[in-house]
C-alpha positions as a Markdown table, in Angstrom:
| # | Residue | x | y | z |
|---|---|---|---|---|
| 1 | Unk | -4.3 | 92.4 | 1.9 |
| 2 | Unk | -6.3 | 95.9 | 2.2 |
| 3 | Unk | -3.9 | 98.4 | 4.1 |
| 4 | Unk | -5.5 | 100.0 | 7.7 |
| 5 | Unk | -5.6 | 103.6 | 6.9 |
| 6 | Unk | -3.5 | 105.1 | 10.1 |
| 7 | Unk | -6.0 | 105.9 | 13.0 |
| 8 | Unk | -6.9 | 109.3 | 13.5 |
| 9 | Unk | -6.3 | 110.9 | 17.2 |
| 10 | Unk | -10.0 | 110.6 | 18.8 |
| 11 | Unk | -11.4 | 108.5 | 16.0 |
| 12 | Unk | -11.8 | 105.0 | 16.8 |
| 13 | Unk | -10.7 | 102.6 | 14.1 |
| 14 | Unk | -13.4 | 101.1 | 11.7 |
| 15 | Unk | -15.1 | 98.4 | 13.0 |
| 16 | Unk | -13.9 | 95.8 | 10.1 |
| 17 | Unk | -10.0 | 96.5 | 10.2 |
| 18 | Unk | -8.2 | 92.9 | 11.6 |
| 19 | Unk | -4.6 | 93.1 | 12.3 |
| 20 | Unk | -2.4 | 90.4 | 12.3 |
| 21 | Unk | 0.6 | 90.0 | 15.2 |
| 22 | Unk | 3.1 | 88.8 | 13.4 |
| 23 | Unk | 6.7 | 87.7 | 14.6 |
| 24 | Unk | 9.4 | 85.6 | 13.4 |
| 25 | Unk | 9.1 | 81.7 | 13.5 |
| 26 | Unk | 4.7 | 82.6 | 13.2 |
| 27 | Unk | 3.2 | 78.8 | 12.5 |
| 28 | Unk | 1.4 | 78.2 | 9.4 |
| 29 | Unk | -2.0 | 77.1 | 10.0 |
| 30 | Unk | -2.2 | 79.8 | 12.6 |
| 31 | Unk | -1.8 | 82.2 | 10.5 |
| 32 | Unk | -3.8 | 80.8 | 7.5 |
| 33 | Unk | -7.0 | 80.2 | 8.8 |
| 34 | Unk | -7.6 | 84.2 | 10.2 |
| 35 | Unk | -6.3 | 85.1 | 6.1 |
| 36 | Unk | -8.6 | 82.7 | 5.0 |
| 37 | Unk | -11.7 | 84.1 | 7.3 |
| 38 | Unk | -10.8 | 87.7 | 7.3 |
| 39 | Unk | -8.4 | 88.0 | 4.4 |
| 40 | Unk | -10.3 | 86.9 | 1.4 |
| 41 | Unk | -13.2 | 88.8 | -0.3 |
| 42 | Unk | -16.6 | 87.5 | 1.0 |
| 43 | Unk | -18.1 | 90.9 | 0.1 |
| 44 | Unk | -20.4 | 88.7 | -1.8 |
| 45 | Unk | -21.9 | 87.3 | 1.4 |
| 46 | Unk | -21.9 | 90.5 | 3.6 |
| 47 | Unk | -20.4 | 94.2 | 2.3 |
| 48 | Unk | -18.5 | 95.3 | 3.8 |
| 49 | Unk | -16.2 | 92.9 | 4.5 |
| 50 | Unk | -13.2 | 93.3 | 7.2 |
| 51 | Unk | -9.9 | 94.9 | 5.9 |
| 52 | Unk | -7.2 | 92.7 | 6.8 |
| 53 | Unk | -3.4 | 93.9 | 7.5 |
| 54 | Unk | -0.2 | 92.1 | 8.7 |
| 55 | Unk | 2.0 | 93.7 | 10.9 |
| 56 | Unk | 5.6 | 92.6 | 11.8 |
| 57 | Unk | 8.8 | 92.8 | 11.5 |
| 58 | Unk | 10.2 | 92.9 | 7.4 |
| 59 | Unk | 11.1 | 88.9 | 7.1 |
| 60 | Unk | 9.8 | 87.2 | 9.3 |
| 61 | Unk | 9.7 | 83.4 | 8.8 |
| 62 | Unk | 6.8 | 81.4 | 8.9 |
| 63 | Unk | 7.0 | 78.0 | 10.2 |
| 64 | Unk | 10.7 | 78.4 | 9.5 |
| 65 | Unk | 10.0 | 77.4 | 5.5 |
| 66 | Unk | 8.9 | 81.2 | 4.4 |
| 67 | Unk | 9.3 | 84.4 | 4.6 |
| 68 | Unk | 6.5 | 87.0 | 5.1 |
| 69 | Unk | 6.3 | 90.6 | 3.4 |
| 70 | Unk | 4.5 | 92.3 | 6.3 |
| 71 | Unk | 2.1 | 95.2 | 5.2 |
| 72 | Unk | 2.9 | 97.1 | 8.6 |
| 73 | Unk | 5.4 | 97.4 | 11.6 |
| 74 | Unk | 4.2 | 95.9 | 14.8 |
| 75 | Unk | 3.4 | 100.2 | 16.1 |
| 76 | Unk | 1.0 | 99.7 | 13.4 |
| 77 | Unk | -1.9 | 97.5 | 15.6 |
| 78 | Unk | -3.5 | 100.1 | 17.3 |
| 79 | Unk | -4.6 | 100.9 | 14.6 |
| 80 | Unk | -6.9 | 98.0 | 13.7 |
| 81 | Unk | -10.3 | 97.3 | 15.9 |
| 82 | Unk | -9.5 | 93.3 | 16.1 |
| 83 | Unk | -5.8 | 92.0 | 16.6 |
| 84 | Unk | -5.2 | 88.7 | 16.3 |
| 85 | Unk | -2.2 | 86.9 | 17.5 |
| 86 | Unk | -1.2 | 83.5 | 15.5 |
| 87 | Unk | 0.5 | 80.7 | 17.3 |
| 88 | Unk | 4.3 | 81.3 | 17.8 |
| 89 | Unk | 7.6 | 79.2 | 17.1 |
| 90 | Unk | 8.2 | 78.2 | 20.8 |
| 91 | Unk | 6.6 | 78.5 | 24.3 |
| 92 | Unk | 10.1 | 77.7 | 25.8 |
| 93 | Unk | 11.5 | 81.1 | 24.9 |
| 94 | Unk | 9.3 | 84.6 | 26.1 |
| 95 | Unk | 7.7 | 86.0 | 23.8 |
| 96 | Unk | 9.4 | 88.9 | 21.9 |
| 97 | Unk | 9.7 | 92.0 | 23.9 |
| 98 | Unk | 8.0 | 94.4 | 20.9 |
| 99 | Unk | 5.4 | 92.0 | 20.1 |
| 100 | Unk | 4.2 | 92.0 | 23.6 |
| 101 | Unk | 4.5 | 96.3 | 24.2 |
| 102 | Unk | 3.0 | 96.2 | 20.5 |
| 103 | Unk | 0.0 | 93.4 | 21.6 |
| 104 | Unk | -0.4 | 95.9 | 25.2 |
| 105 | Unk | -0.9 | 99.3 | 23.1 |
| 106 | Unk | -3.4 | 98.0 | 20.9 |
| 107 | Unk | -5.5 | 96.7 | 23.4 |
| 108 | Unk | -5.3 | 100.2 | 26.0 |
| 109 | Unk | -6.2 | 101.9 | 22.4 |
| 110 | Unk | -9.7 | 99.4 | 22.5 |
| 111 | Unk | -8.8 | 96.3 | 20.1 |
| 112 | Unk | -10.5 | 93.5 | 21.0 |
| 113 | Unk | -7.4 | 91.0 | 21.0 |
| 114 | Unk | -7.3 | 87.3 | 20.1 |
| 115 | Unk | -5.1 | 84.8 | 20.6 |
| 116 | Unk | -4.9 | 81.4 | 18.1 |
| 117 | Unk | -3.2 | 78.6 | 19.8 |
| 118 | Unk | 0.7 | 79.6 | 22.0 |
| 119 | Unk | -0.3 | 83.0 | 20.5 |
| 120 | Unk | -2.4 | 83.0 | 24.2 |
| 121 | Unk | 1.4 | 83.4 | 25.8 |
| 122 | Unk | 2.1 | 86.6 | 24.0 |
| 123 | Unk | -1.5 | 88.1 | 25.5 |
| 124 | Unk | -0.5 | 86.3 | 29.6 |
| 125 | Unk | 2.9 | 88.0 | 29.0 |
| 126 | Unk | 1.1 | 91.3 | 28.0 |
| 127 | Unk | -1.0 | 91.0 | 31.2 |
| 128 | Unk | -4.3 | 90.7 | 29.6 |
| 129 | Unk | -5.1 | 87.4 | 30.9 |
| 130 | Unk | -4.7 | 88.2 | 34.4 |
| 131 | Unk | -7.6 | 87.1 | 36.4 |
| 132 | Unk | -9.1 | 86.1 | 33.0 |
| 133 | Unk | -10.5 | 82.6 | 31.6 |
| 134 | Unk | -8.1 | 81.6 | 28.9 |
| 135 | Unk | -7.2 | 78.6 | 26.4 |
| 136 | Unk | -4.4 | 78.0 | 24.3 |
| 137 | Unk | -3.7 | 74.0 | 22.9 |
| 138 | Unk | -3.9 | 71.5 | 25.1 |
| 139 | Unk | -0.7 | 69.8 | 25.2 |
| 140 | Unk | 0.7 | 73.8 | 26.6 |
| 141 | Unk | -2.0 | 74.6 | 29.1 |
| 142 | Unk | -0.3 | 73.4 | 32.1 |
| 143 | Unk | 3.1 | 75.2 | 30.9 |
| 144 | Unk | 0.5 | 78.7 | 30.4 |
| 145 | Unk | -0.9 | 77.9 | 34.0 |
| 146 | Unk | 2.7 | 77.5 | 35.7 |
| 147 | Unk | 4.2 | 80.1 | 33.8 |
| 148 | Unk | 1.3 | 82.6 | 34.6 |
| 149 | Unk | -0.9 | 81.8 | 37.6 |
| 150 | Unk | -2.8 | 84.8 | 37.2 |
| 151 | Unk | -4.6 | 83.0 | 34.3 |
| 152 | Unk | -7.5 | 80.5 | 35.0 |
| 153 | Unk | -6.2 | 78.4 | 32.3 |
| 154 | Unk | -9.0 | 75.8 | 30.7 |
| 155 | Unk | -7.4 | 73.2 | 28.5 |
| 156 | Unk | -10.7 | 70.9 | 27.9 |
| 157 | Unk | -12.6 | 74.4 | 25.2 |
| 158 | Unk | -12.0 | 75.0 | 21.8 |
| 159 | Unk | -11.9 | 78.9 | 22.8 |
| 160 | Unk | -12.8 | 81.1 | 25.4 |
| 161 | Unk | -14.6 | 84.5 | 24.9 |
| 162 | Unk | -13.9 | 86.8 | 27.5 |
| 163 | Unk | -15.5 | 89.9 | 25.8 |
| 164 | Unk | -12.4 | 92.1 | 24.5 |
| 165 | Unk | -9.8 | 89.0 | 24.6 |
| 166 | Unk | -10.6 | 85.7 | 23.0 |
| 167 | Unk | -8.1 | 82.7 | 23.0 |
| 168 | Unk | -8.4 | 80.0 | 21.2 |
| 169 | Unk | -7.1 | 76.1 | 21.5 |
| 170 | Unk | -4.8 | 74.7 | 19.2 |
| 171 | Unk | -5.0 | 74.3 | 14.8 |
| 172 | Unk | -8.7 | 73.3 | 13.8 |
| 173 | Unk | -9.8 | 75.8 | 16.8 |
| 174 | Unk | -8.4 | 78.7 | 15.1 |
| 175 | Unk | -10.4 | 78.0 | 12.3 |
| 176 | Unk | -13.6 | 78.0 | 14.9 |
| 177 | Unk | -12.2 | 81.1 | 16.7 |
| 178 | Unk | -12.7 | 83.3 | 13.3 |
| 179 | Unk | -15.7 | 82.2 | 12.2 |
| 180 | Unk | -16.9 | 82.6 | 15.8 |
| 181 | Unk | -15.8 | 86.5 | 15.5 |
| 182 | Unk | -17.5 | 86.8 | 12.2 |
| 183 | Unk | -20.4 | 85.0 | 14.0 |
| 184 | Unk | -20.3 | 88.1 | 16.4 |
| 185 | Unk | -20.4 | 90.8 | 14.2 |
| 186 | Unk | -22.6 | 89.3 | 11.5 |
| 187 | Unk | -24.5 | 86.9 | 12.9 |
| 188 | Unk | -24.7 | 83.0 | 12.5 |
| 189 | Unk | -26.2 | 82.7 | 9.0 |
| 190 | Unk | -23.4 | 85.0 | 7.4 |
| 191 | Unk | -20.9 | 82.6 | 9.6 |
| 192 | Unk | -22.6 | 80.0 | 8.2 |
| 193 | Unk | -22.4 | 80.9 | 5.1 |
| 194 | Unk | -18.6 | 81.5 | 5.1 |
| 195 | Unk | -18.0 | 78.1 | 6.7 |
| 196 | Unk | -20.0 | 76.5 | 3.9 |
| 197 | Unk | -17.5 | 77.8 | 1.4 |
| 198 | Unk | -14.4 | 76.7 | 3.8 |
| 199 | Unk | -16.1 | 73.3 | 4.1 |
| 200 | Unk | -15.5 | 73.1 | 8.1 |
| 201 | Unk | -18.4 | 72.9 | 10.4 |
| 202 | Unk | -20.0 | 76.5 | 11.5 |
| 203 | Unk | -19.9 | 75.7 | 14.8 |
| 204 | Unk | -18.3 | 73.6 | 17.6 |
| 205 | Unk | -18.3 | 73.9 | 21.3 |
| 206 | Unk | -16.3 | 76.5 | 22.2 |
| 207 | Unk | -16.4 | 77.0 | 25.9 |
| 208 | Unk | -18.2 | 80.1 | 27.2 |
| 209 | Unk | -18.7 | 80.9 | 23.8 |
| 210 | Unk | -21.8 | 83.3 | 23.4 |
| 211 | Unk | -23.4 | 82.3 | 19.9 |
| 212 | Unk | -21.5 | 78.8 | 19.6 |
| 213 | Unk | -22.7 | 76.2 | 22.2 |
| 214 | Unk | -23.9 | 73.5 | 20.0 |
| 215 | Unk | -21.3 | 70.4 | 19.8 |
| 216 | Unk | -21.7 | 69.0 | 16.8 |
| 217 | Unk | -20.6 | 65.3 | 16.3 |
| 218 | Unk | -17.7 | 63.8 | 15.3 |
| 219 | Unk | -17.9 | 63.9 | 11.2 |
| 220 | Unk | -16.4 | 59.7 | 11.6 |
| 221 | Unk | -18.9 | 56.7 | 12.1 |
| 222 | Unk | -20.6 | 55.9 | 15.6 |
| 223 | Unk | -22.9 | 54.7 | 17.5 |
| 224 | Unk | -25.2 | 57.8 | 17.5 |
| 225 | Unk | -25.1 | 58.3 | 13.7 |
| 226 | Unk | -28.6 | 57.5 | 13.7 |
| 227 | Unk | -29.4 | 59.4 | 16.4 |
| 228 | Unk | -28.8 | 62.9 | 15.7 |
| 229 | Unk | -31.2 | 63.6 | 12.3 |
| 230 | Unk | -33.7 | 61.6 | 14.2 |
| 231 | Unk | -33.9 | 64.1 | 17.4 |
| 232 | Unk | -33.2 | 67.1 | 14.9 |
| 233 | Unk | -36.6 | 66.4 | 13.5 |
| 234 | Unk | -38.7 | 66.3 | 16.8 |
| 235 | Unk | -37.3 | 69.1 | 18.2 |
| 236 | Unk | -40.6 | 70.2 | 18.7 |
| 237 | Unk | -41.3 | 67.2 | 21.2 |
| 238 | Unk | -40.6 | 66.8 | 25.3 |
| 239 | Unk | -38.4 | 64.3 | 25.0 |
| 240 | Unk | -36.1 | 62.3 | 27.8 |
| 241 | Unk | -32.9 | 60.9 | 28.0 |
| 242 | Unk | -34.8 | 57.6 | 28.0 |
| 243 | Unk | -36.7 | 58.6 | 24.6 |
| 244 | Unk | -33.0 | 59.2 | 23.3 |
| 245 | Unk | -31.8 | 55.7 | 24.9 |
| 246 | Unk | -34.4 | 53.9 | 24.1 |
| 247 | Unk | -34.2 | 54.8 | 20.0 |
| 248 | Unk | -30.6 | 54.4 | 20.0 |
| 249 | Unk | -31.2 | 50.7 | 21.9 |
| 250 | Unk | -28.8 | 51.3 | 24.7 |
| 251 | Unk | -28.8 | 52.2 | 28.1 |
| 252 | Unk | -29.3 | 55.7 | 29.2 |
| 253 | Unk | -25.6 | 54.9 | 30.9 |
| 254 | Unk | -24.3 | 53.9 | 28.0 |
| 255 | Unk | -26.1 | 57.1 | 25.8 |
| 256 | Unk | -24.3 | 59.6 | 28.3 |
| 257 | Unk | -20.8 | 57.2 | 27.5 |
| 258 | Unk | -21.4 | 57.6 | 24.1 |
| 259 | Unk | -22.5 | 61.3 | 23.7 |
| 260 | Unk | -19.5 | 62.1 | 25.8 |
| 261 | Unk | -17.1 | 60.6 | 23.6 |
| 262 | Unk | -18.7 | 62.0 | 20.2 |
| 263 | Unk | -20.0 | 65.6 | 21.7 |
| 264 | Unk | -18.2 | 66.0 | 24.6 |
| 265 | Unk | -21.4 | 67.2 | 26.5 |
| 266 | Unk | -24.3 | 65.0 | 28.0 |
| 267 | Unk | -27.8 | 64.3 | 25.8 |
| 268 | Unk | -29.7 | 66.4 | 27.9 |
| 269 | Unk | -27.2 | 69.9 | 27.3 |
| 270 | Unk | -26.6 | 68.5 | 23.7 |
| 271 | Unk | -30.4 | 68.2 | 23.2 |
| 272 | Unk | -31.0 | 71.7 | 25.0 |
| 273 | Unk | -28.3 | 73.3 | 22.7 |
| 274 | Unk | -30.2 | 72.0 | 19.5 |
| 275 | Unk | -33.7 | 74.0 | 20.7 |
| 276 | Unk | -31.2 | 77.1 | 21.0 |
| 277 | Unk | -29.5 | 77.2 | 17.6 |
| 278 | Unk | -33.0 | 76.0 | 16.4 |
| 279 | Unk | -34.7 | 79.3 | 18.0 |
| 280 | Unk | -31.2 | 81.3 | 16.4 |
| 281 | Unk | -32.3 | 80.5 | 13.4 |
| 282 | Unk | -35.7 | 80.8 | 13.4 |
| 283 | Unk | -35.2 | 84.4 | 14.5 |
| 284 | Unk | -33.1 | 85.4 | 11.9 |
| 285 | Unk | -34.6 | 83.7 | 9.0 |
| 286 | Unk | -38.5 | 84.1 | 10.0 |
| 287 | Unk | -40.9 | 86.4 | 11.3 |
| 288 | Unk | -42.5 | 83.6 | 13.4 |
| 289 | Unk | -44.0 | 85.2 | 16.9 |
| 290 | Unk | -41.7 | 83.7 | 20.2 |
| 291 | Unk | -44.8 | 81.8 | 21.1 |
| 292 | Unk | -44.6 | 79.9 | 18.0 |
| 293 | Unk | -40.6 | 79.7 | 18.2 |
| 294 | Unk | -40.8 | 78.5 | 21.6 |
| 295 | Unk | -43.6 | 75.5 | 20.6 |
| 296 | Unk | -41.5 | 74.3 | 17.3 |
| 297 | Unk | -38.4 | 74.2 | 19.2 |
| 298 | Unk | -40.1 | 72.4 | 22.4 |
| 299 | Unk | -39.2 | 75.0 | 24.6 |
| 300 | Unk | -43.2 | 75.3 | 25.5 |
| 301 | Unk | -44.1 | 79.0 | 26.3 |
| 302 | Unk | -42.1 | 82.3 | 25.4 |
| 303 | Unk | -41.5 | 82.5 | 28.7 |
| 304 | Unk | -39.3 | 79.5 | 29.5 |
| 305 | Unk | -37.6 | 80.5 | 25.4 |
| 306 | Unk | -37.2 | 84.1 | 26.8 |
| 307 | Unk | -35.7 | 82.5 | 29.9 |
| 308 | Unk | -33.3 | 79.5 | 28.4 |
| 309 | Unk | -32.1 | 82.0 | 25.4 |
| 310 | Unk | -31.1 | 84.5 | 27.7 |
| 311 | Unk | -29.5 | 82.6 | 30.4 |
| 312 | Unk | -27.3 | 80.6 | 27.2 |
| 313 | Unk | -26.3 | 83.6 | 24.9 |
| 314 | Unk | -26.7 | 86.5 | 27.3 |
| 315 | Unk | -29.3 | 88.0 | 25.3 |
| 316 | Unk | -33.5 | 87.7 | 25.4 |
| 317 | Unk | -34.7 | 86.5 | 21.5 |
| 318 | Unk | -36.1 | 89.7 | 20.9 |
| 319 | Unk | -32.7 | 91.9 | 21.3 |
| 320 | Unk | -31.0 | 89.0 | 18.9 |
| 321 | Unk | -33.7 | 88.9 | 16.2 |
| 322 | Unk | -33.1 | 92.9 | 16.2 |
| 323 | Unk | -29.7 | 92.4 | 15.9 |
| 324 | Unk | -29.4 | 89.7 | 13.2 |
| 325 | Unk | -33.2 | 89.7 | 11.1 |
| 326 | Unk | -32.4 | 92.5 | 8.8 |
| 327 | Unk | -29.1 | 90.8 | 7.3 |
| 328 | Unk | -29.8 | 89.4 | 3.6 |
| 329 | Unk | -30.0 | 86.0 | 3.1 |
| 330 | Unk | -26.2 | 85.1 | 2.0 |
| 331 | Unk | -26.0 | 82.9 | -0.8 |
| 332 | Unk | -25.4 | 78.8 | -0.2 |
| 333 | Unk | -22.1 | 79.3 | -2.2 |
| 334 | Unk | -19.9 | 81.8 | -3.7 |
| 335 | Unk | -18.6 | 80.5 | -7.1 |
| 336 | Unk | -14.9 | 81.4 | -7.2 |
| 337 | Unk | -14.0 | 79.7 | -10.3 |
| 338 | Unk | -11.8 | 77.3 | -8.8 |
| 339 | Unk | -14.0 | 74.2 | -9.7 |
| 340 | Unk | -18.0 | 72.9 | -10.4 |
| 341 | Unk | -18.2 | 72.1 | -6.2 |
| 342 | Unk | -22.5 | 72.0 | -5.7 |
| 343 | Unk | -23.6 | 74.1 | -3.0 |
| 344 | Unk | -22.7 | 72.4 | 0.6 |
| 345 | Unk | -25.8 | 72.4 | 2.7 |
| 346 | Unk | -26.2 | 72.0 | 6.3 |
C-alpha cells in the first residue's frame, strides 16, 4: 500500500488518496475487492493511479482467520479524499465507538464515504444516512431500516450513490461499487478497462447510479440468450416491445417475465439503457457530431439524445464528452506476468 501523506491544515487531500475503515472481525471479500480496484498498480491504464492506505487498529482480524498490519490509526482518514468502509463481523453488536467518531471526522473534513455491504451500519450509526437513500445486503436491510428509521433503506440495488456517501449491497456489489467510483473519476472506458483485467462485468444496475444503469444479463443460459447481440446490433432502429417479442417467439407478457428475471428491469428501460451506454461510448471514443450519435443509437434528433442523456446521468452529452474524450485509450489488457490470458473483449 502507498502511505497518505498527513493532510495539510487548509489543503484538501489529493484527489486519488482511498482510505480503508478498518476494524476488527473486517470480512474478506469486503475488503479485497476495494485492494484489488484501488490497491493495485493500474498506472498503466490511467497515471496517476489512487494511493491506497489502511487505517485501523494494529491487529485487527479479518474474517476471524488473519491478522491485518494496518498502515494508519483510524485518526488517520481524514486524511484521505475517498473512505471506504468494508463489511463488518456482526450487525447484532453497534459498531465500534472509534470507527464511527473516526468514519464522522472524515466526512465533516470532505471525504466522500462509502460503505461495502454491513459497512452501511457504521455510516447510519455515524448519522450520515439520515434522510438519505441507502443499501447494504439484502438479507440486513430490514435490520438497517428498524435499527435506523432515518434511513430510506432500498434492499432490491446493487448500490446507491448519494453524491458524497455511496453504499453498496452485499459481496459481488462491492466489486461493482469500486469500479463504479473509478467509473466517476475516470470515466467508463478506464472502468472498463480495469474490469477487463478483473474479469467481472463493468457494469450492473446499481440503483440511482449516475454512469451505471445498464443491467446486464445473467452470464448462465436463458431464454433471451439470443436476444441481446441481436438488439445490440439495431440499436440504430425504432424498435417495440413486440419487435423484441416477436424475435424471441414469445409473448410480449412473457418477454417482460423473462427480462425481469434475467435483467431485473423491463425491455423497454433495458432497451433505452443500451442507446445510453451506446451514446457514452460513442462520446468518449469518437468525434461523431450528437446528430449522428443520436441517429446510430436510435435516439432520432440531438434533441430527444440531449434530453434522455440528461434526464439518465444528470449530465447533457456535450458536458460528458468534455469530461471523458481526452482520456487515452487504455489498453485491452495489462500483462502482469501471471499467465498467457488473451485480451478479454466486451
Amino acid at each position: 500500500m502507498t502511505p497518505v501523506a498527513p493532510a495539510v491544515a487548509g489543503v484538501p487531500p489529493a484527489r486519488n488518496t482511498v482510505a480503508l475503515a478498518v476494524t476488527d472481525g473486517v470480512r474478506h471479500f469486503e475488503l479485497g475487492a476495494p485492494c484489488e480496484v484501488f490497491g493495485v498498480d493500474w498506472s498503466e491504464i490511467a497515471d496517476p493511479w489512487y494511493e491506497l492506505t489502511v487505517c485501523g487498529p494494529v491487529g485487527a482480524r479479518v474474517g476471524g482467520r488473519f491478522r491485518l498490519e494496518p498502515d494508519h490509526g483510524l485518526d488517520r482518514l481524514p486524511d484521505a479524499r475517498t473512505v471506504i468502509v468494508p463489511a463488518y463481523a456482526t450487525i447484532d453488536e453497534e459498531p465500534p465507538g472509534d470507527l464511527i467518531d473516526a468514519v464522522r471526522a472524515a466526512h465533516q473534513a470532505g471525504a466522500r464515504v462509502v460503505s461495502l455491504c454491513t459497512g452501511a451500519f457504521v455510516l447510519a450509526a455515524a448519522g450520515l444516512l439520515d434522510g438519505r437513500r441507502a443499501t447494504t445486503h439484502w438479507a440486513h436491510a430490514k435490520a438497517l431500516a428498524t435499527r435506523y428509521p432515518a434511513v430510506r433503506v432500498d434492499p432490491d440495488v446493487l448500490y446507491v450513490d448519494d453524491g458524497d456517501v455511496l453504499t453498496s449491497a452485499g459481496k459481488a456489489a462491492a466489486m461493482d461499487l469500486c469500479l463504479h467510483l473509478v467509473r466517476l473519476d475516470h470515466g467508463s472506458a478506464i472502468a472498463n478497462a480495469v474490469a477487463r483485467n478483473l474479469v467481472v462485468p463493468p457494469h450492473r444496475p446499481g440503483g440511482q447510479a449516475q454512469f451505471v444503469t445498464t443491467p446486464l444479463p445473467d452470464p448462465r443460459p436463458h431464454p433471451l440468450a439470443a436476444l441481446f447481440p441481436w438488439v445490440m446490433a439495431r440499436l440504430d432502429q425504432a424498435l417495440t416491445v413486440q419487435d423484441l417479442a416477436r424475435q424471441a417467439n414469445m409473448s410480449p407478457r412473457n418477454l417482460a417475465r423473462h427480462f425481469h428475471a434475467v435483467t431485473g428491469t423491463t425491455p423497454l428501460r433495458w432497451l433505452h439503457t443500451q442507446r445510453i451506454h451506446r451514446a457514452q461510448e460513442l462520446l468518449e471514443s469518437t468525434d461523431d457530431s450528437i446528430d449522428t450519435i443520436a441517429t446510430v443509437t436510435g435516439m432520432g434528433t440531438a434533441a430527444s439524445l440531449r434530453r434522455h442523456f440528461n434526464r439518465t446521468l444528470g449530465v447533457p452529452p456535450d458536458t460528458y464528452r468534455r469530461t471523458f474524450r481526452r482520456r487515452p485509450d487504455p489498453p485491452e489488457y495489462v500483462n502482469r506476468g501471471a499467465s498467457s490470458q488473451a485480451p478479454l473483449r466486451d
